[in-house]
C-alpha positions as CSV (number, residue, x, y, z in Angstrom):
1,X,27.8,8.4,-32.7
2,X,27.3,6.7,-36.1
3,X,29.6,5.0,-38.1
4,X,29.7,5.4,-41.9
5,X,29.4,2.4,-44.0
6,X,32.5,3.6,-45.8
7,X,34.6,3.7,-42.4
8,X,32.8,0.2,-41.3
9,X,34.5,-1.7,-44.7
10,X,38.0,0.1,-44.1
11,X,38.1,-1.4,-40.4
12,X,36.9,-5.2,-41.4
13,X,39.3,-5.0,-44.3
14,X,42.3,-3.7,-42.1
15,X,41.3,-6.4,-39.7
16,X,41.2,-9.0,-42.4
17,X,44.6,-7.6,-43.4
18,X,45.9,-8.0,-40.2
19,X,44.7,-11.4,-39.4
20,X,46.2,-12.3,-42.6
21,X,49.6,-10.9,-42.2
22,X,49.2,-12.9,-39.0
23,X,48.9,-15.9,-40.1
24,X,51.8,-16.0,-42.9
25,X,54.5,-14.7,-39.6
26,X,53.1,-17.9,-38.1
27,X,53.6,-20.1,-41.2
28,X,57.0,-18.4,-41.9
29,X,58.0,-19.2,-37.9
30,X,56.9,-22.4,-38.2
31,X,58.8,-23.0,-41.6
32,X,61.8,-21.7,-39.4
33,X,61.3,-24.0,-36.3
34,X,61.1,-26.4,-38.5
35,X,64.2,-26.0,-40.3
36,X,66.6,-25.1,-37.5
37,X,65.0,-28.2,-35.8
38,X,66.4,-30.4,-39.2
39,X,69.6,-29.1,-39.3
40,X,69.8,-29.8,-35.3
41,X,69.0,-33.5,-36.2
42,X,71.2,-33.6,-39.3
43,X,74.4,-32.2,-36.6
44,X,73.2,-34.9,-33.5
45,X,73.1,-37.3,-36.7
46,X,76.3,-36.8,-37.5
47,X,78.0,-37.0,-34.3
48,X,76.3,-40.1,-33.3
49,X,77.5,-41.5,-36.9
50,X,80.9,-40.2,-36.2
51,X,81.6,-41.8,-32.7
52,X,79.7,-44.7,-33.8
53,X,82.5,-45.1,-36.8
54,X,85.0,-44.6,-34.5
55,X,84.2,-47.1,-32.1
56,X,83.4,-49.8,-34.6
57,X,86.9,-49.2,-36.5
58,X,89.0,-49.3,-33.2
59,X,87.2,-52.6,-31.5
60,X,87.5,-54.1,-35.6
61,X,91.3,-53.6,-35.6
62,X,92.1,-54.9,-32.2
63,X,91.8,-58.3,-34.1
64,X,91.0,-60.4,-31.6
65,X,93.7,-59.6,-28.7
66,X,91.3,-58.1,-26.4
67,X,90.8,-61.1,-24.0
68,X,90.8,-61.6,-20.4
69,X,94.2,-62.9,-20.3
70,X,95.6,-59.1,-21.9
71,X,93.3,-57.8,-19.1
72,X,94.8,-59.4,-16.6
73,X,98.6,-60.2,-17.4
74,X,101.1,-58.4,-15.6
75,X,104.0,-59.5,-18.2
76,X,102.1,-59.9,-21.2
77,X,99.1,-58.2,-20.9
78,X,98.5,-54.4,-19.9
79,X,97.5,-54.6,-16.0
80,X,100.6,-52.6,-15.1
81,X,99.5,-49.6,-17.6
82,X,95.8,-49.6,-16.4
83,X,96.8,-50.0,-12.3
84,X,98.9,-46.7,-13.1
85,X,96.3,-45.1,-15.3
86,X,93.8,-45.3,-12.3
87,X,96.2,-44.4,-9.7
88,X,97.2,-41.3,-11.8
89,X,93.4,-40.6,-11.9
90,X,92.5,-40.8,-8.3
91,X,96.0,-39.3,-7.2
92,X,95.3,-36.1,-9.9
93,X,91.5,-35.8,-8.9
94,X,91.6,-36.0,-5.5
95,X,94.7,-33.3,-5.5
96,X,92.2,-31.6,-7.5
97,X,88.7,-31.5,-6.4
98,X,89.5,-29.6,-3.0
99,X,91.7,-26.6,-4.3
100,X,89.3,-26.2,-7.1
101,X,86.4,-26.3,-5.5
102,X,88.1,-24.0,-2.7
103,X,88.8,-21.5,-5.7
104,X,85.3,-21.8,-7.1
105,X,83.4,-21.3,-3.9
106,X,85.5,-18.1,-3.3
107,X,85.2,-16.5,-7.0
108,X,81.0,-17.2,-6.7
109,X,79.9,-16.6,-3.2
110,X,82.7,-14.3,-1.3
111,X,84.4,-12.4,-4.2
112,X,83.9,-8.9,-5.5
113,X,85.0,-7.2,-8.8
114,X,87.9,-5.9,-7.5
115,X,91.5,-5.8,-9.3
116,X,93.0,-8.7,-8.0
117,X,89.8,-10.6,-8.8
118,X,90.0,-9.9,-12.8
119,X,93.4,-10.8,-12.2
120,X,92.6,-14.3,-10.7
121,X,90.1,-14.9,-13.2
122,X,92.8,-13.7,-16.0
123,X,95.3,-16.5,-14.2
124,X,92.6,-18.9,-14.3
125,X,91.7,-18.5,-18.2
126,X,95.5,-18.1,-19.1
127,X,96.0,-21.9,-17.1
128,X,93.7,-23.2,-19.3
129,X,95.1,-22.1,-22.4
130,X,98.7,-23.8,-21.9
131,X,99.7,-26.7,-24.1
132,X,99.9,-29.2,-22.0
133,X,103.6,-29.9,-22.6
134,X,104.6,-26.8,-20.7
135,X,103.1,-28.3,-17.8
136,X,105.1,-31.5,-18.4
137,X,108.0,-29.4,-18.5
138,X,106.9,-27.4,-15.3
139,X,106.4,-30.7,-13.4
140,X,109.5,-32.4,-14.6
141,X,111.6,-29.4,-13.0
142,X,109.5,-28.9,-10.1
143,X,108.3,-32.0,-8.6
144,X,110.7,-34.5,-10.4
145,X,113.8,-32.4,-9.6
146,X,113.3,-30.3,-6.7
147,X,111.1,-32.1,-4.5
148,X,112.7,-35.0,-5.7
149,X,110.3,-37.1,-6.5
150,X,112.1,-38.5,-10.2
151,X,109.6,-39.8,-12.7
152,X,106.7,-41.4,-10.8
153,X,103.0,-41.4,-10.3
154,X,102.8,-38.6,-8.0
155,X,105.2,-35.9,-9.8
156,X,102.4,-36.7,-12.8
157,X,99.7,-36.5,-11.0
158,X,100.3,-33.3,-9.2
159,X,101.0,-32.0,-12.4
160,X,97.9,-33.3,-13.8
161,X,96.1,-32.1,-10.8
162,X,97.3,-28.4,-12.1
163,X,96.5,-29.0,-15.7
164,X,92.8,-29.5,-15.0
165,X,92.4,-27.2,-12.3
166,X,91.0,-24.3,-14.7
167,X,88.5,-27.1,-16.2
168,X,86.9,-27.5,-12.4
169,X,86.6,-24.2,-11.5
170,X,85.1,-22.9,-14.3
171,X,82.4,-25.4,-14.6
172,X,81.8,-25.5,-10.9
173,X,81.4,-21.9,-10.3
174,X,79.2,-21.8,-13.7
175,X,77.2,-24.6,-11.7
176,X,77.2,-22.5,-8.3
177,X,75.6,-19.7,-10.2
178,X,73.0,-21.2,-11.7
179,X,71.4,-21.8,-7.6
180,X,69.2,-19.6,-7.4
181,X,69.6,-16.3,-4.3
182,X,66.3,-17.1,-3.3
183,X,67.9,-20.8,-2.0
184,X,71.0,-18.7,0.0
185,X,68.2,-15.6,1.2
186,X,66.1,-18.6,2.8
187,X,69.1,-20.4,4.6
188,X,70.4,-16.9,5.8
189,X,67.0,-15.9,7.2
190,X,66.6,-18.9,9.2
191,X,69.6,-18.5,10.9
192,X,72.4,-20.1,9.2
193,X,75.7,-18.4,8.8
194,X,77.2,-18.3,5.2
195,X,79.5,-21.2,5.7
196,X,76.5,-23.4,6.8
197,X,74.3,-21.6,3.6
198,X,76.9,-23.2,1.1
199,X,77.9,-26.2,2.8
200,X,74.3,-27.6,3.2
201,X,72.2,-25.8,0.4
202,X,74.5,-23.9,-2.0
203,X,76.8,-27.2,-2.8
204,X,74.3,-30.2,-2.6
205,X,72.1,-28.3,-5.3
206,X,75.2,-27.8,-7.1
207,X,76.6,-31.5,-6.7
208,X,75.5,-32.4,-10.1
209,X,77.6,-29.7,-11.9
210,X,80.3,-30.3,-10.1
211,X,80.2,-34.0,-10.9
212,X,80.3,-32.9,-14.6
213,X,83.3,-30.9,-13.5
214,X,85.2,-34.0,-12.3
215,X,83.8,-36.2,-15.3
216,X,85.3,-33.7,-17.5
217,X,89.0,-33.4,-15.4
218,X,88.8,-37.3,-15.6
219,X,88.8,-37.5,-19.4
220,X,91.6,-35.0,-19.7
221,X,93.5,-36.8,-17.3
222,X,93.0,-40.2,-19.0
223,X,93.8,-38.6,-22.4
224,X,97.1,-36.3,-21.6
225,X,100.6,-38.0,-22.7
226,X,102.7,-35.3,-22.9
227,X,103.2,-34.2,-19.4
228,X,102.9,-37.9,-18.3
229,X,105.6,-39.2,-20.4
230,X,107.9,-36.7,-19.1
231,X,106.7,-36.8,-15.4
232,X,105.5,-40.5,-14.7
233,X,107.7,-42.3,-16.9
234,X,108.0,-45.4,-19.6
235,X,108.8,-47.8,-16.8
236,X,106.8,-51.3,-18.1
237,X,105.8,-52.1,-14.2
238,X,103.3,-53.0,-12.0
239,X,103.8,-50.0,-9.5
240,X,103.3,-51.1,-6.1
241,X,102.9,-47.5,-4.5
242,X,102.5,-43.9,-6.1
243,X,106.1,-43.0,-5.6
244,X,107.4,-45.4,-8.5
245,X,107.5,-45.0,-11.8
246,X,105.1,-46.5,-14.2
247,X,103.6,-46.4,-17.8
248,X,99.8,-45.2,-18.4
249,X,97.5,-46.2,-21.3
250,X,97.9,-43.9,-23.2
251,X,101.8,-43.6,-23.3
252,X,102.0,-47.5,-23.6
253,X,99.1,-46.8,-27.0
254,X,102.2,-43.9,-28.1
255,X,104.7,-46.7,-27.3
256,X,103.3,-49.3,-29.3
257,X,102.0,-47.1,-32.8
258,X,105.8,-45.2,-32.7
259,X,108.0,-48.4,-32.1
260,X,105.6,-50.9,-33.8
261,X,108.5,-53.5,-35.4
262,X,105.8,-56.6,-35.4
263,X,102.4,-57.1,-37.5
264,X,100.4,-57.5,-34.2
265,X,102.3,-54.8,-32.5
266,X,99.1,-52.5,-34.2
267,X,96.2,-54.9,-33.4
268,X,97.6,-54.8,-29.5
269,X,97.5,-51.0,-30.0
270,X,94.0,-50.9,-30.8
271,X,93.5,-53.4,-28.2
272,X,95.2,-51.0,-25.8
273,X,93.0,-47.7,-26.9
274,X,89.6,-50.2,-26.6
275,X,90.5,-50.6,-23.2
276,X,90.7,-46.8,-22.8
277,X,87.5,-46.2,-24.6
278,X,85.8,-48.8,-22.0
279,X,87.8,-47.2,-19.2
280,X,86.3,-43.8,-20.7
281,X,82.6,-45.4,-20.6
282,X,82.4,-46.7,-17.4
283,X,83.7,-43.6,-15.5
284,X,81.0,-41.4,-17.3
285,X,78.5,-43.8,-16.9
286,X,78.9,-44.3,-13.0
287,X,79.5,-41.0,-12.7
288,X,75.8,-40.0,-14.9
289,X,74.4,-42.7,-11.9
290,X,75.8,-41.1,-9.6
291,X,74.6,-37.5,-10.9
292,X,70.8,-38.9,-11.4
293,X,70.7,-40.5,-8.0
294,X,71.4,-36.9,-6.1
295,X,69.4,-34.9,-8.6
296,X,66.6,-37.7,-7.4
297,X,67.2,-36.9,-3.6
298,X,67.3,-33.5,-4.4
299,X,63.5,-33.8,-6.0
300,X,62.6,-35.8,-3.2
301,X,63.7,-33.0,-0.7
């Protein structure tokens, strides 16, 4: 069959057309890419700016009180406040980590979509939504007055613990789905039960998210005043067990910037809140180590 000239011209001009057309979607996506790309740096910019100006303003105004000596004081320095910040962290955490990792593992890998499922969930997204001072005022009648315990580290702590539960499930069942079924359908097939699937292959490949989990309960933890100033106390003390009262960071930062009667009552504040920024640093950053060493082993396996 022949092809007329005419028909010939119309094809290589469509095709010239097309080719065309073609190349200005490219140009235009690139233009796109390229400008979605800017604004990203231009918003990473401005974070990095913004934490940067924050930092350099608070370690500026501590004017010059942050020394070993404030470290290490017990009557004129804040060790009293940091022993009870870390004992409300490890107290509130390790409270915590079991019955939210409990919850999470149920929700992902046993759980349906039945009624009382949505309802858990609902429970678990309304948790996260109260202001923290109605937990204060829930621990303050519950484990301060009847179990008892009065204003010390473990009636804040346990309501602490509560406070960030919703924060550690969510991200640790987000971080449980994100294994893939193949991983569970290989365990399963060689013989494992489902207990033995999660415990040795679901949860070590989900160890890293679950570490973010944690990192992010600890930062809560370390930042919350409300409910700690109405369940752990004002008490200026080193504590000597977690059934005393004591005074964290945080509320002794409060104590200082609302009943600041000297000129260096301020620099010691900002003294106080570089301490929590360090405190803030090192837990993220061991807890990053900790996160690349297992994602390593995990690579290795």
């Amino acid at each position: 069959m022949k092809i007329k000239l005419p028909e010939l011209f119309s094809a290589k001009t469509h095709r010239r057309k097309g080719i065309k057309k073609d190349g200005i979607l490219i140009k235009k996506r690139k233009l796109l890419d390229a400008l979605l790309y800017g604004v990203m740096a231009f918003a990473m910019s401005g974070v990095i700016l913004s934490l940067l100006f924050v930092l350099i303003y608070i370690f500026r105004s501590q004017a010059g009180f942050l020394n070993w000596k404030f470290l290490t004081d017990a009557h004129t320095g804040i060790l009293p406040m940091i022993v009870t910040t870390l004992y409300v962290v490890l107290v509130s955490i390790a409270a915590a980590i079991p019955a939210g990792l409990a919850a999470a593992i149920f929700l992902n890998e046993y759980s349906g979509n039945s009624s009382f499922i949505r309802i858990l969930r609902l429970a678990i997204e309304t948790l996260a939504g109260i202001p923290s001072i109605i937990y204060g005022l829930f621990g303050l009648l519950l484990f301060c007055r009847l179990l008892n315990f009065g204003q010390s580290i473990i009636a804040g702590s346990l309501t602490l613990s509560i406070m960030i539960l919703p924060v550690i499930i969510r991200t640790t069942e987000e971080s449980l789905k994100s294994i893939p079924d193949s991983f569970r359908e290989g365990s399963l097939a060689l013989g494992a039960t489902k207990f033995q699937t999660i415990a040795h292959v679901v949860l070590p490949s989900a160890l890293p998210g679950i570490l973010t989990s944690v990192i992010l309960a600890i930062g809560r933890v370390i930042g919350e005043s409300a409910p700690v100033l109405l369940t752990v106390g004002l008490a200026k003390n080193m504590p000597r067990s977690i059934f005393e009262s004591g005074r964290t960071l945080t509320i002794h930062l409060f104590y200082l910037t609302n009943e600041a009667v000297r000129p260096e009552d301020f620099g010691i504040a900002f003294a106080t809140a570089s301490v929590l920024v360090i405190l803030v640093v090192i837990i993220n950053t061991a807890a990053k180590i900790i996160t690349a060493n297992f994602r390593k082993k995990l690579g290795d396996i």
